[in-house]
C-alpha positions as protocol buffer text, in pm:
chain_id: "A"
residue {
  index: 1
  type: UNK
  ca { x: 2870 y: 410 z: 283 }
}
residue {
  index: 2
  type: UNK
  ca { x: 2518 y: 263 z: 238 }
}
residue {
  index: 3
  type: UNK
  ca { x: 2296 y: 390 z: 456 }
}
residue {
  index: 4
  type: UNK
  ca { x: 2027 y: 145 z: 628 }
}
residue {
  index: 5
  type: UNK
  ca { x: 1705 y: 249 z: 821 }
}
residue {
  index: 6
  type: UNK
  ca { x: 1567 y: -22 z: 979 }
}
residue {
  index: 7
  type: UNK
  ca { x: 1340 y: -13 z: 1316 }
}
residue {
  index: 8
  type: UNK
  ca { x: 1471 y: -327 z: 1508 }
}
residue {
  index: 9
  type: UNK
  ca { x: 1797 y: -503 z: 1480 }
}
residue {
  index: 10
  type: UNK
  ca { x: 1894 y: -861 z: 1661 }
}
residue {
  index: 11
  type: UNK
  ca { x: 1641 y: -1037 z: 1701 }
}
residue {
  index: 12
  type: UNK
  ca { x: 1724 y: -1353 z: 1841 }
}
residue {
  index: 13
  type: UNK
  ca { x: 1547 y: -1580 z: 1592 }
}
residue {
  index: 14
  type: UNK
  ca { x: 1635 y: -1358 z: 1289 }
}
residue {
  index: 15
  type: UNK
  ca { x: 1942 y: -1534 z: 1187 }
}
residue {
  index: 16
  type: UNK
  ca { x: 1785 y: -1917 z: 1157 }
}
residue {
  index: 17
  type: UNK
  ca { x: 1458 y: -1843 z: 986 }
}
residue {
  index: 18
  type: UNK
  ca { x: 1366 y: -2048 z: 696 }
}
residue {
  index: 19
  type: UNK
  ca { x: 1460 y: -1751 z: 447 }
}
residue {
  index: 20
  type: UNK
  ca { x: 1845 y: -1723 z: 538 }
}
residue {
  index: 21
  type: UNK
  ca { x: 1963 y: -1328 z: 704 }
}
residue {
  index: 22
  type: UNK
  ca { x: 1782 y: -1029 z: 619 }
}
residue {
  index: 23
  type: UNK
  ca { x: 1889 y: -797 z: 300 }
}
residue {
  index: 24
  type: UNK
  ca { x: 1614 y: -539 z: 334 }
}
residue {
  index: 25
  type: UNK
  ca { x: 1677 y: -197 z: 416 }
}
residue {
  index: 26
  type: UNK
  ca { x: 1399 y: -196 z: 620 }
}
residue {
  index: 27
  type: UNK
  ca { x: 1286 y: -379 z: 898 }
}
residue {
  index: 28
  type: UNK
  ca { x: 933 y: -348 z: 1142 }
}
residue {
  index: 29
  type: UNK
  ca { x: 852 y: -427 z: 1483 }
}
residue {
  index: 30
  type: UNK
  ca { x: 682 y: -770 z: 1464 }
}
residue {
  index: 31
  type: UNK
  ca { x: 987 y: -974 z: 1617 }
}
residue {
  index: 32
  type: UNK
  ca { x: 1192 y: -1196 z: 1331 }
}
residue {
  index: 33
  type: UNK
  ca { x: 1097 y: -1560 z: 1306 }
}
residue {
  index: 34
  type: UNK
  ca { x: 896 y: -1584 z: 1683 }
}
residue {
  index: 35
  type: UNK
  ca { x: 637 y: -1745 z: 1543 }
}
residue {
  index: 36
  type: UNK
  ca { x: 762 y: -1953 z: 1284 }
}
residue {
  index: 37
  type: UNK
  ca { x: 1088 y: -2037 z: 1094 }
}
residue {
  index: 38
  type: UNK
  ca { x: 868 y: -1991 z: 784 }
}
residue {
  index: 39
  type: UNK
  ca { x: 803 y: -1670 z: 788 }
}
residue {
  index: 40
  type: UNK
  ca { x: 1020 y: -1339 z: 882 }
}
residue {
  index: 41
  type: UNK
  ca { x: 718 y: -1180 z: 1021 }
}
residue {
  index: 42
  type: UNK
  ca { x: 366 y: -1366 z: 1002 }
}
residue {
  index: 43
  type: UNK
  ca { x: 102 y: -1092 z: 1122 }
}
residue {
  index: 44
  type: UNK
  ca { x: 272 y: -832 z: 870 }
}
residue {
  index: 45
  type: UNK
  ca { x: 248 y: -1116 z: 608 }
}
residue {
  index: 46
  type: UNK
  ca { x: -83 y: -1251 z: 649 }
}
residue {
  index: 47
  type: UNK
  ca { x: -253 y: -915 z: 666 }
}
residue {
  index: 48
  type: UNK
  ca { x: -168 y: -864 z: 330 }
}
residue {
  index: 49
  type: UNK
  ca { x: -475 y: -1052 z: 188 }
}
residue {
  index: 50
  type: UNK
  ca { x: -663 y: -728 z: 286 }
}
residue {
  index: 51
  type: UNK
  ca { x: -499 y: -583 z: 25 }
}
residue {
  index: 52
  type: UNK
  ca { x: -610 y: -878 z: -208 }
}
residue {
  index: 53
  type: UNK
  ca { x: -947 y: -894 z: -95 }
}
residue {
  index: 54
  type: UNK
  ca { x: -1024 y: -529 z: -164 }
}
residue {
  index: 55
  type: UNK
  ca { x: -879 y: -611 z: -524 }
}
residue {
  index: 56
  type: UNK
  ca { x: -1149 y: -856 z: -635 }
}
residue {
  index: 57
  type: UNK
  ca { x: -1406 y: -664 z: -408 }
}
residue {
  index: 58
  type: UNK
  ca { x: -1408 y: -353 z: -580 }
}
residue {
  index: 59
  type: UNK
  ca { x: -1453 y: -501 z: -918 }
}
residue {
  index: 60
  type: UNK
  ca { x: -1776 y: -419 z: -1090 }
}
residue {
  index: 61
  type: UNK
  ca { x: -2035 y: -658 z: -1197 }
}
residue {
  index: 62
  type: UNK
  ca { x: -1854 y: -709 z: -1548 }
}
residue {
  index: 63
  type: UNK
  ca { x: -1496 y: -686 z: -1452 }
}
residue {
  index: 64
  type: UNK
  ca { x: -1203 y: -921 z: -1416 }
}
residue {
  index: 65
  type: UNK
  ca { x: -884 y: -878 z: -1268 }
}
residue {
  index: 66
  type: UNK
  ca { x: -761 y: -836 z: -1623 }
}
residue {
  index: 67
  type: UNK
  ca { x: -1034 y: -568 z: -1746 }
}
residue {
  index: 68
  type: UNK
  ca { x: -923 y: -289 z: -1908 }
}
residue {
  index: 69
  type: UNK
  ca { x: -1121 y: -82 z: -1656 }
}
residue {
  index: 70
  type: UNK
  ca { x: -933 y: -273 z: -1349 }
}
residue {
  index: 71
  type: UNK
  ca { x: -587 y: -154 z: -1346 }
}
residue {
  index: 72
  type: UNK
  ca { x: -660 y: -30 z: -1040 }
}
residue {
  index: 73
  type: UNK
  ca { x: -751 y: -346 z: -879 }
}
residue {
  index: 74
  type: UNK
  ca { x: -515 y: -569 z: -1050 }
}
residue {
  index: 75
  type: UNK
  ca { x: -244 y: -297 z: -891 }
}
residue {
  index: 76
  type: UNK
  ca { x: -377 y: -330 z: -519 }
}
residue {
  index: 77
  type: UNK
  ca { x: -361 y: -729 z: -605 }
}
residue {
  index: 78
  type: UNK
  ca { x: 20 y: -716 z: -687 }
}
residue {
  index: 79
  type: UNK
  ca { x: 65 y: -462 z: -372 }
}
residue {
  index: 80
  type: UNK
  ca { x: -83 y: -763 z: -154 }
}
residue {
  index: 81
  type: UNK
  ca { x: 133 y: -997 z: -333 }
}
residue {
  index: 82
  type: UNK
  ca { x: 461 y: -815 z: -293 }
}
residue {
  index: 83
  type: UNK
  ca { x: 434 y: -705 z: 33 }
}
residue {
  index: 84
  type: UNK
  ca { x: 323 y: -1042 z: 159 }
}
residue {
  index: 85
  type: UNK
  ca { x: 650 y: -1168 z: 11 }
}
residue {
  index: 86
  type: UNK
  ca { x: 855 y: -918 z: 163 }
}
residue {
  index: 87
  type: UNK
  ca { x: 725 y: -947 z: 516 }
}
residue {
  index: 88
  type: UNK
  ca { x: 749 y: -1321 z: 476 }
}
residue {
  index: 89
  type: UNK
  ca { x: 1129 y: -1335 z: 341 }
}
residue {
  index: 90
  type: UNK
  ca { x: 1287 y: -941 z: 467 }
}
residue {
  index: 91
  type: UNK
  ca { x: 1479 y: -977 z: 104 }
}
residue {
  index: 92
  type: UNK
  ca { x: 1647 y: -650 z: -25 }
}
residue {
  index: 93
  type: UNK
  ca { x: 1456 y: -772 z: -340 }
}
residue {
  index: 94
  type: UNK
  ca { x: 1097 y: -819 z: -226 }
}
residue {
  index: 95
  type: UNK
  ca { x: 1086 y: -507 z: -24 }
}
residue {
  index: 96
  type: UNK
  ca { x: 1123 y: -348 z: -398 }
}
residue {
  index: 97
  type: UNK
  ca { x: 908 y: -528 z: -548 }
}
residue {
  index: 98
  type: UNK
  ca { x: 670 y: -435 z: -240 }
}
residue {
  index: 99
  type: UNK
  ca { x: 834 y: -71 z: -254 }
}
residue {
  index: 100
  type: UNK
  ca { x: 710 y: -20 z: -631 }
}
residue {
  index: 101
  type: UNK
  ca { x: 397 y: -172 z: -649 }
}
residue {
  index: 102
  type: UNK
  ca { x: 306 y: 89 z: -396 }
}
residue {
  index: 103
  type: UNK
  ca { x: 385 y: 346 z: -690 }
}
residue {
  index: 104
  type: UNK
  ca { x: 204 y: 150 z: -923 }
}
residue {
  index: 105
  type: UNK
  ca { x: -135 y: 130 z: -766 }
}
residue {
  index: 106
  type: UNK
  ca { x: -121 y: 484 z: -713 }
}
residue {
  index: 107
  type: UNK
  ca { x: -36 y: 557 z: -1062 }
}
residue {
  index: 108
  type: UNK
  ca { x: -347 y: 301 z: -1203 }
}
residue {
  index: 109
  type: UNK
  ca { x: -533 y: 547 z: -998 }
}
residue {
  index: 110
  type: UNK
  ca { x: -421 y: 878 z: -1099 }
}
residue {
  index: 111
  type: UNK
  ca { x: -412 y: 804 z: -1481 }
}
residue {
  index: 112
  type: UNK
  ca { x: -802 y: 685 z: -1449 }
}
residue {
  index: 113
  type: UNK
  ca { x: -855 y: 1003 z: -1282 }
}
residue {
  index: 114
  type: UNK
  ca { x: -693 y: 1259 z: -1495 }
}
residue {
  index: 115
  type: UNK
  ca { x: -754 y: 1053 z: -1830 }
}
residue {
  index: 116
  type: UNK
  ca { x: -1157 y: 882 z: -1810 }
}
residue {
  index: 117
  type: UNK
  ca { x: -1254 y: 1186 z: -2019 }
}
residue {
  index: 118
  type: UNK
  ca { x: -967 y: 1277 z: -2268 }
}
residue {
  index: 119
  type: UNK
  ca { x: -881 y: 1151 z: -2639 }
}
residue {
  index: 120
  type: UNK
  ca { x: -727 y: 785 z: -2705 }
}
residue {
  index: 121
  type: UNK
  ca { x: -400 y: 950 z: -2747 }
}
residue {
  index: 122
  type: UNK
  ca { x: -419 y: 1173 z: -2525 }
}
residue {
  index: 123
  type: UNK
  ca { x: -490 y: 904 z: -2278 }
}
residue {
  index: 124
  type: UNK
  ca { x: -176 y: 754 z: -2427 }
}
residue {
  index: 125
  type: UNK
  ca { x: 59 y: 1008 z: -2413 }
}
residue {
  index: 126
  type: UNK
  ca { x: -31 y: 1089 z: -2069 }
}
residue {
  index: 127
  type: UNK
  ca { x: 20 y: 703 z: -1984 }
}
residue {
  index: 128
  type: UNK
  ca { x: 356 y: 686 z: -2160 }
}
residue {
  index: 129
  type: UNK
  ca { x: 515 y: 951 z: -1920 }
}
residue {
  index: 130
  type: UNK
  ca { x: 351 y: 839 z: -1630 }
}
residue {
  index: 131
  type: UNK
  ca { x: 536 y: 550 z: -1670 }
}
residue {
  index: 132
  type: UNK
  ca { x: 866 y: 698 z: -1801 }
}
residue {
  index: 133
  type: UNK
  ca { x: 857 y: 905 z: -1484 }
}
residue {
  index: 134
  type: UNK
  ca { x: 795 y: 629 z: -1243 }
}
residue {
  index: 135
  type: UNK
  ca { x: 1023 y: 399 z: -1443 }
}
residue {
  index: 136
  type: UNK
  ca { x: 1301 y: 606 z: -1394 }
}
residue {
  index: 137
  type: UNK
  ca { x: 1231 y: 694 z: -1021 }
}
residue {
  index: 138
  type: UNK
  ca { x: 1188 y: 291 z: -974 }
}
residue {
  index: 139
  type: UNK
  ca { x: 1506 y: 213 z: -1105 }
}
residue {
  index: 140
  type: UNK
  ca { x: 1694 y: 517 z: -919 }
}
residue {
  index: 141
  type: UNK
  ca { x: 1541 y: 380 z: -584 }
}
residue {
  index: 142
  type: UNK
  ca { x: 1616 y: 42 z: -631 }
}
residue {
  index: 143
  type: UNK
  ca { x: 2004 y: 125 z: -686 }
}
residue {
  index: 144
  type: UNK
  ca { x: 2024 y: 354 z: -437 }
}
residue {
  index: 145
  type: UNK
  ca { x: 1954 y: 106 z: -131 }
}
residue {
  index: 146
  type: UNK
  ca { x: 1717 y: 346 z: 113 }
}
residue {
  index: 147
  type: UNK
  ca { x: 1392 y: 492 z: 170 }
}
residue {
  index: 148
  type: UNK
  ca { x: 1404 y: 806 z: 127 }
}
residue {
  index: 149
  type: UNK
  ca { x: 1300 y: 826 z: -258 }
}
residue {
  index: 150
  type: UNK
  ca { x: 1017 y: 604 z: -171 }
}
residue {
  index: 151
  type: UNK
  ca { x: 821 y: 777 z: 91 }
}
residue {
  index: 152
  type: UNK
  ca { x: 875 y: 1120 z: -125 }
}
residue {
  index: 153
  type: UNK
  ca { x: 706 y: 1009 z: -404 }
}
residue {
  index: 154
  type: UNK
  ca { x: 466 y: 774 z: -227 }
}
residue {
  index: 155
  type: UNK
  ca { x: 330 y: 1082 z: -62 }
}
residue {
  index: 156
  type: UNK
  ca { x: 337 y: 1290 z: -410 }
}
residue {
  index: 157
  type: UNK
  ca { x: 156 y: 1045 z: -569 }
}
residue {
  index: 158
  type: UNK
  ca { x: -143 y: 1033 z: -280 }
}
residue {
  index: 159
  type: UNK
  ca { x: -111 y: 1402 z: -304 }
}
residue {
  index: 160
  type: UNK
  ca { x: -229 y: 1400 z: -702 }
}
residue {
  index: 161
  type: UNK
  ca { x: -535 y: 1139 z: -606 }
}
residue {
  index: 162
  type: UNK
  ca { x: -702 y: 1357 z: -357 }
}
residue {
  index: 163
  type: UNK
  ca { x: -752 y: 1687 z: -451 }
}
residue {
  index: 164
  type: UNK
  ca { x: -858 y: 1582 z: -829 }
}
residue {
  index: 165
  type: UNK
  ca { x: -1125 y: 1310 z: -621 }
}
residue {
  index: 166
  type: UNK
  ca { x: -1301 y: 1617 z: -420 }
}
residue {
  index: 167
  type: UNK
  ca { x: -1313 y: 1825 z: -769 }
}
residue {
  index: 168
  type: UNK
  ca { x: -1502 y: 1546 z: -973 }
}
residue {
  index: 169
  type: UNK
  ca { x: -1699 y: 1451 z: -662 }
}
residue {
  index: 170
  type: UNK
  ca { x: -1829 y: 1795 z: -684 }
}
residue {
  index: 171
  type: UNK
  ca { x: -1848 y: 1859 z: -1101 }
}
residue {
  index: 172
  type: UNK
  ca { x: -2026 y: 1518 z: -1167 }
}
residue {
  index: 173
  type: UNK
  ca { x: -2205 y: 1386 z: -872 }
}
residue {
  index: 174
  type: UNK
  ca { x: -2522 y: 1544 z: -680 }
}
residue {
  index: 175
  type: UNK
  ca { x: -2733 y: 1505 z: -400 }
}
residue {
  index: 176
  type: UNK
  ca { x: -2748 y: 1174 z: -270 }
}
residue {
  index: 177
  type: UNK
  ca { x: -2505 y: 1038 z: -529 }
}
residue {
  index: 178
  type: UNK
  ca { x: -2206 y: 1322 z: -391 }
}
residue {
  index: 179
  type: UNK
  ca { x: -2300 y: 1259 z: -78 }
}
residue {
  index: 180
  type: UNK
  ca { x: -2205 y: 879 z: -65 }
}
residue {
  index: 181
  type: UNK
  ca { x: -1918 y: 932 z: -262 }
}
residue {
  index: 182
  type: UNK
  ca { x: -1800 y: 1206 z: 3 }
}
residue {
  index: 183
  type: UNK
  ca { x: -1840 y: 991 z: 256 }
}
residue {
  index: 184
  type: UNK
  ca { x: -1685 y: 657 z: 92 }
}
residue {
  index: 185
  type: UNK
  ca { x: -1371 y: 921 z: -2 }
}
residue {
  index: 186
  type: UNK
  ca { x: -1357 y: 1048 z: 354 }
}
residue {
  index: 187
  type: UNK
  ca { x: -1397 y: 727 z: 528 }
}
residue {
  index: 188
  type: UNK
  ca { x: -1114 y: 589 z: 322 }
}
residue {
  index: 189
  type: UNK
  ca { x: -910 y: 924 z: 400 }
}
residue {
  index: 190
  type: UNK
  ca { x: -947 y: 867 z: 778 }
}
residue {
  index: 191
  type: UNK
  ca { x: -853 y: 486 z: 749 }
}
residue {
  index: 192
  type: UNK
  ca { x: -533 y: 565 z: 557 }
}
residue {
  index: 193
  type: UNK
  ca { x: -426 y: 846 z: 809 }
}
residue {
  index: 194
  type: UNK
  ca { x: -523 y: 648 z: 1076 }
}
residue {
  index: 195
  type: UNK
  ca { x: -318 y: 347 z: 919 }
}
residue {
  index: 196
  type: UNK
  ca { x: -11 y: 589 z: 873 }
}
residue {
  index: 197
  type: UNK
  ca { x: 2 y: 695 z: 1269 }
}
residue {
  index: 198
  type: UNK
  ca { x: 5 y: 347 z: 1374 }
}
residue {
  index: 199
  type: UNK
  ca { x: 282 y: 247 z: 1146 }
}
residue {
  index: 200
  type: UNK
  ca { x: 481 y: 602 z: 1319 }
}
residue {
  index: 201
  type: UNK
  ca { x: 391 y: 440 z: 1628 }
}
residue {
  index: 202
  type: UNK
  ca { x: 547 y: 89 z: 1534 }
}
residue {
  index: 203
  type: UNK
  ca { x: 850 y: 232 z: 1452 }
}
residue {
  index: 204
  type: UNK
  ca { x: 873 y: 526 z: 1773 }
}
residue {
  index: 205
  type: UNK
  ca { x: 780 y: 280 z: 2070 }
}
residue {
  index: 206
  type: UNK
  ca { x: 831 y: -39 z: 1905 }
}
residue {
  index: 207
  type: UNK
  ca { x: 1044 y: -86 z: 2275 }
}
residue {
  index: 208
  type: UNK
  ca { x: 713 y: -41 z: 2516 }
}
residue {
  index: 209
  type: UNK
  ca { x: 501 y: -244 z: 2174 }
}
residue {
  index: 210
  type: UNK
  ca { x: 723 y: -576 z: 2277 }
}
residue {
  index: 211
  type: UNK
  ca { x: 730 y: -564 z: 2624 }
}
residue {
  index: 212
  type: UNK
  ca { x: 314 y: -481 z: 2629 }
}
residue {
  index: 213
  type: UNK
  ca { x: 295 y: -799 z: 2385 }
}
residue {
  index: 214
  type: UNK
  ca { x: 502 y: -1008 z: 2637 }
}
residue {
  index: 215
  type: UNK
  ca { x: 294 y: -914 z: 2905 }
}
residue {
  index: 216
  type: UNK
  ca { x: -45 y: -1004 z: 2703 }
}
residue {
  index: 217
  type: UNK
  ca { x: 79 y: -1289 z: 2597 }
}
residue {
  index: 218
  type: UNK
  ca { x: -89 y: -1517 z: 2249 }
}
residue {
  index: 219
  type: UNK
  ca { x: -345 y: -1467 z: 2106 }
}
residue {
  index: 220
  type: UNK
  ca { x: -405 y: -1104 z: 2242 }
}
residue {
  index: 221
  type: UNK
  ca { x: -60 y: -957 z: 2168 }
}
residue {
  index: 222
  type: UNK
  ca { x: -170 y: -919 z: 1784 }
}
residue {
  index: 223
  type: UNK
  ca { x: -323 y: -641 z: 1852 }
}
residue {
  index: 224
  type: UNK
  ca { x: -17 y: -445 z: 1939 }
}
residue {
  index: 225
  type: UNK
  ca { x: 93 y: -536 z: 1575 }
}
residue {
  index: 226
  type: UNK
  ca { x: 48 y: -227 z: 1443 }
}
residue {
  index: 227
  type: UNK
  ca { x: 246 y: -248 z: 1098 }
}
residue {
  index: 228
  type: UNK
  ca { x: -41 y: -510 z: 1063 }
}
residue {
  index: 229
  type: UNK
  ca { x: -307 y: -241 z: 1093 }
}
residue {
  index: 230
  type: UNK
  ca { x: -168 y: -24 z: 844 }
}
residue {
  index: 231
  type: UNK
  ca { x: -199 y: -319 z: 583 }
}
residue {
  index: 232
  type: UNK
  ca { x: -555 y: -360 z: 693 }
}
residue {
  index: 233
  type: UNK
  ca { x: -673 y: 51 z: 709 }
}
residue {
  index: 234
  type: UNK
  ca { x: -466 y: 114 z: 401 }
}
residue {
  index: 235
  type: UNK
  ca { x: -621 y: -160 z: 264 }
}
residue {
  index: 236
  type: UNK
  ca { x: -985 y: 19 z: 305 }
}
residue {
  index: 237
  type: UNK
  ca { x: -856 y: 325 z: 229 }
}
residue {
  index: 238
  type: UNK
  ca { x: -743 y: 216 z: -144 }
}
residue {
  index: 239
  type: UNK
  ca { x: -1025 y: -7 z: -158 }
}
residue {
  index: 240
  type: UNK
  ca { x: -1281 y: 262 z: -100 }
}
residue {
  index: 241
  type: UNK
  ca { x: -1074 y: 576 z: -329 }
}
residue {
  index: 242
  type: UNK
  ca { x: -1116 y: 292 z: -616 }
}
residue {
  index: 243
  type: UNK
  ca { x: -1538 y: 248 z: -564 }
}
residue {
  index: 244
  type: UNK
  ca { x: -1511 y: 639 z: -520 }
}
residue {
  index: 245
  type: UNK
  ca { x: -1286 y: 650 z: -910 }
}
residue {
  index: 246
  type: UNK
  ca { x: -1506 y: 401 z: -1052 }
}
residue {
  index: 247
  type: UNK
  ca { x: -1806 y: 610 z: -1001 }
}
residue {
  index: 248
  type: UNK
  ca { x: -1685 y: 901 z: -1174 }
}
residue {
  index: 249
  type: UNK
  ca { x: -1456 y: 795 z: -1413 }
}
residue {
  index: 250
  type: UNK
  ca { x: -1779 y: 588 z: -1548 }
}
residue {
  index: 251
  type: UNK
  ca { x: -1988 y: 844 z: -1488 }
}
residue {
  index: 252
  type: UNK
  ca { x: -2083 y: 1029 z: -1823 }
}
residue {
  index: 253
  type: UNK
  ca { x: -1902 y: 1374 z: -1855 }
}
């Protein structure tokens, strides 16, 4: 028997939205099809672009989406991408695609950390298992139809950026220099946690978070869309953990 975590079931619009039933195993509080028949859930959709405007504006002053030096970026572009098409369509196939590229920006981000200063193949090797290992977790959570797999290594994979952040922080940078980089890192930190309780909260009262929105009424009910927020503050976490890697993976060793 599969078994399906989603937050909010029957919704009244949910089954004559523009995108046919929902596949996805999960499901968020925004209420299917309110707003439009052209989208599943609009806020959670259109606050993806956060996602995409961090991508282009944490590229340096030479860099392109495509730079060798922007896998980061390009990765946070696809996450804004995917997960726009997932809120829009709640497909069992666009919540992986949204799923992965979550592992994949993550990974962009880890290899520039651990790699900036090691050999060409060691830089290589260390890529090609990165992406064995992920490869094979990818293809294990998409067959296995839950969630489960995904928030474990989600939080594994945030767990390798951080500590190895606060140990170059404090090996390359001084004064002023690891000060602002402190502070970028932390501010980005507290956005991303912050993000994270509000999507808890979306999925624990999402009962009281409909009948407040009710109450308030358009436009001011938006606010209570709090898988929304967590686009938008993880958004400025990633954005501000890639200015942070940028500075000391270009920094000289």
């Amino acid at each position: 028997m599969v078994h399906v975590e989603r937050n909010i079931v029957g919704d009244p619009y949910a089954q004559s939205g523009y995108w046919g039933p929902q596949t996805s195993v999960a499901n968020f509080c925004e209420e299917d099809y309110r707003l439009t028949k052209y989208a599943a859930e609009l806020i959670n959709s259109v606050t993806n672009l956060a996602y995409v405007y961090y991508a282009f504006k944490t590229l340096g002053p030479r860099e392109h989406l495509l730079s060798s030096t922007a896998f980061p970026n390009l990765a946070l572009f696809f996450v804004g991408v995917t997960s726009f098409a997932f809120h829009l369509t709640l497909k069992y196939g666009t919540q992986m695609c949204d799923d992965l590229s979550m592992f994949w920006v993550c990974a962009a981000i880890i290899y520039e950390l651990y790699t900036f200063d090691r050999s060409p193949s060691a830089r290589a090797t260390f890529g090609i298992i990165l992406t064995g290992v992920l490869g094979y977790i990818s293809a294990v959570h998409y067959q296995s139809n839950q969630l489960w797999l995904h928030n474990w290594t989600f939080i594994a994979l945030v767990t390798a950026i951080w500590p190895r952040v606060l140990y170059l922080i404090n090996k390359k940078l001084k004064g002023s220099e690891r000060r602002d980089a402190h502070r970028k890192f932390r501010f980005g930190g507290i956005s991303f946690l912050l993000g994270f309780v509000l999507w808890l909260i979306d999925g624990a009262a999402c009962r009281w978070l409909r009948e407040s929105r009710a109450t308030l009424g358009l436009p001011w009910e938006f606010v209570l869309e709090l898988h929304g927020w967590w686009h938008i503050l993880t958004s400025i976490g990633a954005g501000n953990t890639i200015r942070v890697t940028k500075k000391l993976t270009q920094q000289p060793s």
